[in-house]
N, C-alpha and C positions, 0 to 999 in steps of 0.2 A: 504494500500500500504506500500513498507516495507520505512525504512528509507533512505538507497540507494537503488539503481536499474540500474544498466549496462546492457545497451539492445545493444551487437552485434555493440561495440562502435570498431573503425578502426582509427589507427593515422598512418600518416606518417610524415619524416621527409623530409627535402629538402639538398638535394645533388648537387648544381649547378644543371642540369636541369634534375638530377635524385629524383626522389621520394623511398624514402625507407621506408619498411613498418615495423614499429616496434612493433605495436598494433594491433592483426589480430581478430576481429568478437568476442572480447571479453563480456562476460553477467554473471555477478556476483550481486547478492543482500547482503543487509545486515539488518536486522530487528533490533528494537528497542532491547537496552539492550544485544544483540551478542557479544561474540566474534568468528571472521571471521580470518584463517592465510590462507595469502598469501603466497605458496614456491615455492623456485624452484633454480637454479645456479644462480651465476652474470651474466647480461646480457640477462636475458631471457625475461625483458618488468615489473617486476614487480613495479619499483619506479613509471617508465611512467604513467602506469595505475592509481596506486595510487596519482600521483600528478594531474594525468584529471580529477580527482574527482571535487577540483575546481579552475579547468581550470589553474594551475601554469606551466603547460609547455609550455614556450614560443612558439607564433606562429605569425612569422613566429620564428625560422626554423620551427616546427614541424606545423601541417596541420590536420586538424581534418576532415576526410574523410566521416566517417558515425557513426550512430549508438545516443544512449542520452542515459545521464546525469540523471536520476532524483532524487535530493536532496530533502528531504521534499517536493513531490510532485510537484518539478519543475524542470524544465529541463535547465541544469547548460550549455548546448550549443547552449540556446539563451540568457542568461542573459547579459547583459550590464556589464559596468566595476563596474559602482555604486554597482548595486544590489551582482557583483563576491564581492566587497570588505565586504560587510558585512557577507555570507556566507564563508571568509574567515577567520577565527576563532571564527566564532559567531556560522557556524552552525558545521565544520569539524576544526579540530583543528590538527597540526601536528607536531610531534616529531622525527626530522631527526637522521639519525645513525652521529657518530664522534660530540659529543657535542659542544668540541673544536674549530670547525670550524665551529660551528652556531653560537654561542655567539659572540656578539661583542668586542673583546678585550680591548676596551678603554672605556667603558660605565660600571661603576656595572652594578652588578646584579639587585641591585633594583631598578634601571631607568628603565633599560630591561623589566624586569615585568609590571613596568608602566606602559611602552609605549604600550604594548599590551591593557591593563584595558584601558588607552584614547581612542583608536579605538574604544572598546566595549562595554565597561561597565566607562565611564567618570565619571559617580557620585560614582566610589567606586575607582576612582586612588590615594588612599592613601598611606601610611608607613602601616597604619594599616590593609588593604587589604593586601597587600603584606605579612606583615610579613604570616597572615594568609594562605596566599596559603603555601610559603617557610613552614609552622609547619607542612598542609595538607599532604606536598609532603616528608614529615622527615626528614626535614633538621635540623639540633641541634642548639641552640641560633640564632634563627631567627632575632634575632632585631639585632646584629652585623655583621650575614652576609651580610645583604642586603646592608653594605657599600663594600663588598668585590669584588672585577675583577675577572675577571673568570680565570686568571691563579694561583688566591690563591685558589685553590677550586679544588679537586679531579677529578679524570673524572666520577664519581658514582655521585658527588654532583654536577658537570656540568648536567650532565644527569638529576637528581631531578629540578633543575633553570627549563633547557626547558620546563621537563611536568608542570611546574608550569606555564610558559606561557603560555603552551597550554591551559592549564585547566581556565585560567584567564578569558576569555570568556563564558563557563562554554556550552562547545560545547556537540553537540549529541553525534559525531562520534569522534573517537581520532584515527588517523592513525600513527602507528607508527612504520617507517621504518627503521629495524635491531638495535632498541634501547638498544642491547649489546653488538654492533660490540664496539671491543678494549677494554671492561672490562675485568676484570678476573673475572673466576667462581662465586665468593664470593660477586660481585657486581652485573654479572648477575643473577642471584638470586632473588640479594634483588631488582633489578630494577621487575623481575616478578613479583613480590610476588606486589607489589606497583602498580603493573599497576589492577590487579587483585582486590586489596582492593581496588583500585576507581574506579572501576567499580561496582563493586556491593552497596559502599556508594554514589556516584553518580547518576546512574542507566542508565551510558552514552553507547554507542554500539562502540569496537573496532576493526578498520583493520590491524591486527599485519603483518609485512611482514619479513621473514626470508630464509635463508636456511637451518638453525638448524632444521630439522623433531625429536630431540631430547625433545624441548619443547611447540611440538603441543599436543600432549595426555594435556597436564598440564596447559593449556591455554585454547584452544581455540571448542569452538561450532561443528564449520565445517571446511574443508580444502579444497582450492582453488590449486593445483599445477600446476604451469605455467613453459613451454616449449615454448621459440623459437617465442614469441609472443602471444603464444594461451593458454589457460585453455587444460591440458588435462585429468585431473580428479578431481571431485569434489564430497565429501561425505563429513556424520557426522566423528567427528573427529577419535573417538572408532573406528568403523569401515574401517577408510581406514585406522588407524596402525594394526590393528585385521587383515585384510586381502584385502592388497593395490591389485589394480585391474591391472592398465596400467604399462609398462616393465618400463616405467622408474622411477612411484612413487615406484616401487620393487626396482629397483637399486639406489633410495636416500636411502629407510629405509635398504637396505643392506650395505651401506657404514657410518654406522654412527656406532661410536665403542661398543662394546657389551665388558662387563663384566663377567668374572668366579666367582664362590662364591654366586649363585641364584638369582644375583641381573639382569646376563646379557638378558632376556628373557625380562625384563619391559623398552621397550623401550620409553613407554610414559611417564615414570615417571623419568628422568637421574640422575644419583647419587649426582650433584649439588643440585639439588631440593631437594631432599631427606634429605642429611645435612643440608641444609638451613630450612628445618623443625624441624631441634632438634634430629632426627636419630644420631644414634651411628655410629661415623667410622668403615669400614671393614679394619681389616688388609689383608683378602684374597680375597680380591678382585682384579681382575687384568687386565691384556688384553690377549686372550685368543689366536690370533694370527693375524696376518697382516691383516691391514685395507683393505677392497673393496673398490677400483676405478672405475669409470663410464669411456671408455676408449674414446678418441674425446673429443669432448670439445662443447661446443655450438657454432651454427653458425651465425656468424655479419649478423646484418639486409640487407638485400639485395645481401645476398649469402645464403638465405635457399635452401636447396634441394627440388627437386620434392616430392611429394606426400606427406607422413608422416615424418614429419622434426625431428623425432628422431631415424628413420628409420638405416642412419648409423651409429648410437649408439646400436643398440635395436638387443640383443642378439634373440627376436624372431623375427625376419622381415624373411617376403618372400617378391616374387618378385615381386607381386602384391601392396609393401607398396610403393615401388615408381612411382607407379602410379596414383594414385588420394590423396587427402588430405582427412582424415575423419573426418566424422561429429562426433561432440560432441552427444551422446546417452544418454539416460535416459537406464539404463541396471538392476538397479533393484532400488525399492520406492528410492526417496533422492539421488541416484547416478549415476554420467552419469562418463563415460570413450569415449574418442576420439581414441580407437582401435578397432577393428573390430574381433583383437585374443587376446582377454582379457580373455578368460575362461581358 
């Protein structure tokens, strides 16, 4: 069985005596040692998901309607609180976007760390644990940072803190939600490149979640793209940038910027990456003409449209898309699209 397993999981939220659905018949796995990227716009259901992995989205409001959970072979919506708190960093570990606003500003860093290791792993809550993750994670004189507050410390070195607490449990799964939102190029980089090297010296399985379709070729196994609450296409990763199926995985890899000078065709490889490998700068490298926009916007939970909810976005809809919702299809080995005019 894989390591996760989301079976056709449905969340709603509570609205005063409205129900609103923000998680619709979701079923996503993740095998031992993957990486898995979740994409898709703001708003489309992806943190939600990610945080019901185990069970952090408050309920009430939110309301867990149908579908399971299974974490190492158990199912995280019937677990108790006891059993939720140890499968919270012991088996899934998480690395929120804006690091800034995770840290707690009045406690070092190496308290922080600690206090994770005392939940988890108690017989190694030491200076000397710590500094070792803090070196694990690259952070430079580990033994003097770990007196440091998180607003002497970078947003790249806040970022490094987190996965260090994540890591401090020494979890299966590491999910980590838009872990470059607010660096600049130079830091998103080197935070990939680091999630990437503890993953393969670890041998842990990751659920990256972004918008960027720029650094899924360069990451990640498979790809998960979520619309509007739902999954609506999911392939190995090669193949849905080689040739995306559903109109709207066409209109994210359409609007992500393309370069002149031979480089703009490798959309899976983005020129950030590239230089953070030791590549040569292009001086002719360039933008070759105005960016593609997806035109609408996503719609608030409990104002979806009838049938296929990206229908009034979806430069291919007929009249038939607003009428049923479609099912998610297996359309060829390994990938299924939720359109019916996908070909």
């Amino acid at each position: 069985m894989s390591l996760l397993e989301i079976k056709n999981l449905a969340l709603d939220f509570l609205a005063g005596e409205a129900s609103l659905r923000a998680v619709d018949g979701v079923s996503l796995h993740i095998e031992s040692g993957e990486t898995v990227c979740l994409v898709g716009e703001s708003g489309c259901g992806k943190s939600v998901t990610a945080l019901s992995i185990a069970r952090l989205v408050p309920a009430p409001p939110a309301r867990y309607v149908s579908g399971e959970i299974f974490l190492n072979d158990r199912d995280v919506l019937k677990m108790s609180k006891t059993e939720l708190q140890l499968i919270r960093g012991g088996v899934v570990g998480y690395v929120f976007q804006e690091p800034g606003s995770s840290l707690n500003p009045v406690f070092r860093v190496g308290a922080q760390i600690k206090e994770s290791l005392k939940l988890h792993q108690p017989g190694n809550a030491t200076d000397v644990e710590v500094i070792r993750l803090l070196k694990l994670v690259g952070i430079p004189a580990p033994e003097s940072r770990i007196k440091d507050y998180p607003f002497q410390m970078s947003g790249g070195m806040q970022q490094r803190v987190m996965i260090a607490m994540a890591l401090a449990s020494k979890p299966k799964l590491l999910v980590a939600d838009e872990p470059t939102t607010a660096l600049d190029v130079t830091i998103q980089a080197q935070i990939l490149d680091l999630l990437r090297d503890l993953k393969q010296r670890l041998g842990m399985a990751i659920l990256l979640i972004t918008h960027n379709l720029g650094i899924v070729g360069d990451m990640a196994d498979r790809v998960a793209v979520m619309y509007a609450g739902q999954i609506v296409e999911l392939a190995p990763a090669r193949e849905l940038l080689r040739r995306p199926l559903h109109p709207y995985t066409r209109a994210l890899l359409a609007s992500v910027p393309k370069l002149s000078g031979g480089w703009g065709e490798a959309i899976d490889e983005p020129a950030f990456a590239r230089q953070s490998k030791g590549a040569p700068a292009r001086e002719d490298v360039r933008p070759t003409k105005r960016l593609t926009a997806i035109p609408g916007h996503v719609p608030r939970i409990g104002h979806f449209p009838p049938g296929c909810r990206f229908a009034p976005r979806c430069p291919m809809a007929k009249p038939e898309c607003s009428q049923k919702i479609p099912e998610l299809i297996e359309v060829e080995p390994q990938r299924w699209v939720r359109c019916p005019f996908w070909k």
